[in-house]
C-alpha positions as CSV (number, residue, x, y, z in Angstrom):
1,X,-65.5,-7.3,17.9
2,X,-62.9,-4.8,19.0
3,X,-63.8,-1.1,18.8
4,X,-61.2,0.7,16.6
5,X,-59.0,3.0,18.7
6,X,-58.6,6.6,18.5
7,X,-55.5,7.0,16.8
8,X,-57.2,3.8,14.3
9,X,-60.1,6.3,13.4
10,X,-58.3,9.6,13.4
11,X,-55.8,7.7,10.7
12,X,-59.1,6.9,8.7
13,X,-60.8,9.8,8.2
14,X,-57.1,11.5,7.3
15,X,-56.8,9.2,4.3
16,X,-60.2,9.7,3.3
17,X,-59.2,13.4,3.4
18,X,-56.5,13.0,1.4
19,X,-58.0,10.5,-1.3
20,X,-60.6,13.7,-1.2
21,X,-58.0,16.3,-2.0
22,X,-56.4,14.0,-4.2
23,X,-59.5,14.1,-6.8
24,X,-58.8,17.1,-8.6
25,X,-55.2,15.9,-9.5
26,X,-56.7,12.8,-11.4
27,X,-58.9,14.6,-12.9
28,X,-56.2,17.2,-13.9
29,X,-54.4,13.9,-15.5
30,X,-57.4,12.5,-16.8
31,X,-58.0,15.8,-18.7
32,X,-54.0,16.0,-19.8
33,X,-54.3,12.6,-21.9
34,X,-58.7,13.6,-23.3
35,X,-56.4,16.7,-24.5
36,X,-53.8,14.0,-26.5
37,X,-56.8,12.4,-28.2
38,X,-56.8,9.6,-25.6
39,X,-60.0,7.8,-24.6
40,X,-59.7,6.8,-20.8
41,X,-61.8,7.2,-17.9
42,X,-61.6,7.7,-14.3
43,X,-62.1,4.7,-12.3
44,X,-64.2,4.6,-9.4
45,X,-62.7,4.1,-5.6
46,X,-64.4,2.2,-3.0
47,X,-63.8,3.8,0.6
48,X,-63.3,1.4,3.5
49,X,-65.6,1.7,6.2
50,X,-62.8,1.9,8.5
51,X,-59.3,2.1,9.1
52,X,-59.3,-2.0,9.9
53,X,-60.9,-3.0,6.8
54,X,-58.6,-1.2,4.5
55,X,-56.7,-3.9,3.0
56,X,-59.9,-5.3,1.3
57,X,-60.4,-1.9,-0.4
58,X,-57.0,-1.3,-2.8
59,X,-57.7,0.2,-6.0
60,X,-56.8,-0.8,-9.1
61,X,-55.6,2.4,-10.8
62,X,-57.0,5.8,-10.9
63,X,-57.6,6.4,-14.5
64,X,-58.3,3.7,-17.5
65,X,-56.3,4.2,-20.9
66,X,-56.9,2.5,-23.6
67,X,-54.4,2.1,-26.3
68,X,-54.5,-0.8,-29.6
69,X,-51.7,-2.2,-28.5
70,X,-51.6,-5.5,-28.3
71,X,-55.1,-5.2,-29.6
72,X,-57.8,-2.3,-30.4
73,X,-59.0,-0.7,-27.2
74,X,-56.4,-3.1,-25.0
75,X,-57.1,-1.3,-21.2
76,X,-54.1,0.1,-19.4
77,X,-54.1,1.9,-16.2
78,X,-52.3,5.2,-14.7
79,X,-51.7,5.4,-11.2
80,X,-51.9,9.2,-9.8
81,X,-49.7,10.3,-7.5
82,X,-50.7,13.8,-6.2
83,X,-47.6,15.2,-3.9
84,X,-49.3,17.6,-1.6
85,X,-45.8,19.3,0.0
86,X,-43.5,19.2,-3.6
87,X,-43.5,21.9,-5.8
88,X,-41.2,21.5,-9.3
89,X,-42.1,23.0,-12.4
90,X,-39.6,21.0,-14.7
91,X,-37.6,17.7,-14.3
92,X,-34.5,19.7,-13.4
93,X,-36.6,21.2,-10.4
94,X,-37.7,18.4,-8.5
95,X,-36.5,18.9,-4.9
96,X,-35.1,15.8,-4.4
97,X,-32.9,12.6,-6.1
98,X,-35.6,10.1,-6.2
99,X,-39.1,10.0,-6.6
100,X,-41.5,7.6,-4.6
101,X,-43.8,6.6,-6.9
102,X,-46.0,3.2,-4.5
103,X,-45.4,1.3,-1.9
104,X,-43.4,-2.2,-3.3
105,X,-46.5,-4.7,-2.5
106,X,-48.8,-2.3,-5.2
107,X,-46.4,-2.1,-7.5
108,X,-45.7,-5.7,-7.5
109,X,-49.3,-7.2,-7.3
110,X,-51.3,-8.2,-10.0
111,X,-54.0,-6.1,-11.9
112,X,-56.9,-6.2,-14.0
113,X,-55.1,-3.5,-16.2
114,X,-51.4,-3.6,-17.1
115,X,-49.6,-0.4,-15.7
116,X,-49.0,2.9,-18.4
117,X,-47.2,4.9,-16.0
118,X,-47.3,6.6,-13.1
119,X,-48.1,10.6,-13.1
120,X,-46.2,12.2,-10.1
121,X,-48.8,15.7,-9.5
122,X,-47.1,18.3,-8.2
123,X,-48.7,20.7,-5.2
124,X,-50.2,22.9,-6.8
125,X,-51.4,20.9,-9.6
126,X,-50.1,22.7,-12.6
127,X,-47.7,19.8,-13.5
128,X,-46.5,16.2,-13.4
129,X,-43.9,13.9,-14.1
130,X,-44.7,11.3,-16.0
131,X,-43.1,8.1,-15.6
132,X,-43.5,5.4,-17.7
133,X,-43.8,1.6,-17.0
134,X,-41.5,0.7,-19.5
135,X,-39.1,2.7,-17.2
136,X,-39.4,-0.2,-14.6
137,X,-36.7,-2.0,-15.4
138,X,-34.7,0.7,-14.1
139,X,-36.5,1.7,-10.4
140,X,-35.1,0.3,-7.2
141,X,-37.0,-0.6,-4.1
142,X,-36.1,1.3,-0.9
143,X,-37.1,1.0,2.6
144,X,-38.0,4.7,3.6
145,X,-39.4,5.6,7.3
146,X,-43.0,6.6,6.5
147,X,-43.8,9.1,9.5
148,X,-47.5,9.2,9.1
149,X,-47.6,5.4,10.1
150,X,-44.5,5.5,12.0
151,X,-43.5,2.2,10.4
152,X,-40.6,1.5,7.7
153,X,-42.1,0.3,4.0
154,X,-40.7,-0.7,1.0
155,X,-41.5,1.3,-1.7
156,X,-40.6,1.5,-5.9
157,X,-38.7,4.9,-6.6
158,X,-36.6,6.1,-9.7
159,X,-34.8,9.1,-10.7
160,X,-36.9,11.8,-12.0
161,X,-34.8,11.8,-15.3
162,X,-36.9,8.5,-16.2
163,X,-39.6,10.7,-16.8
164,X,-41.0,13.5,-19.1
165,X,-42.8,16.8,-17.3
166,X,-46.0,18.2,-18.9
167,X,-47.9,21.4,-17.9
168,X,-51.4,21.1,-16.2
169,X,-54.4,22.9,-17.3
């Protein structure tokens, strides 16, 4: 069995850093939608032992809505998208033309739980766009350079206008 190399290991225990930091902004969101009178609850991650395993570890969703539509208590998910280096306070403040919201392959694969939306966290976590899956119809997949693999991916974005900004607490 090959030993993972440095770089391999060093690019593990980043992402588990991040998925770290990236617990209080799901639970920001989770607490967002309790506040609307929805039921949901936050699903659980299971971490990869290592950077070479990953692929058998994708989630499927951070948080679990449930909604009576088709039928009562029909399970939706919302993927959370906490962006550690954007600050915007508003729609009309987000820094750039597009948001990223997954990499194409997530988007496109299939799920236990049919997608709600995705909520795009802001830095600080005070805010988020929401964007909603009906919106899909209208996102485009580009091929972006992702520096912290070096590598180019395809990935689902939209303009922010697709989506609605709501206040953290």
């Amino acid at each position: 069995m090959d030993n993972p190399t440095l770089a391999q290991t060093s690019m593990h225990a980043e992402f588990v850093e991040r998925l770290s930091i990236s617990d209080l902004a799901v639970f920001r969101v989770y607490m967002y939608f309790v506040s609307m009178g929805f039921l949901l609850n936050i699903l659980q991650h299971e971490i990869s032992p290592d950077h070479r395993s990953r692929w058998k570890y994708t989630d499927d969703g951070d948080i679990e809505i449930f909604l009576d539509d088709p039928t009562p208590h029909t399970a939706y998910r919302i993927e959370v998208k906490h962006r550690t280096t954007i600050n915007f306070n508003s729609i009309d403040t987000y820094p750039f033309p597009d948001i990223i919201l997954d990499e194409a392959y997530k988007v496109e694969k299939d799920h236990d739980r049919p997608l709600f939306a995705y909520a795009i966290v802001n830095a600080d976590r005070t805010g988020m766009i929401i964007i909603p899956a009906r919106s899909l119809p209208y996102w485009f997949v580009r091929t972006i350079h992702d520096n912290h693999y070096n590598d180019d991916r395809k990935f689902y974005t939209c303009a922010p206008s697709l989506g609605v900004y709501k206040e953290l607490k």
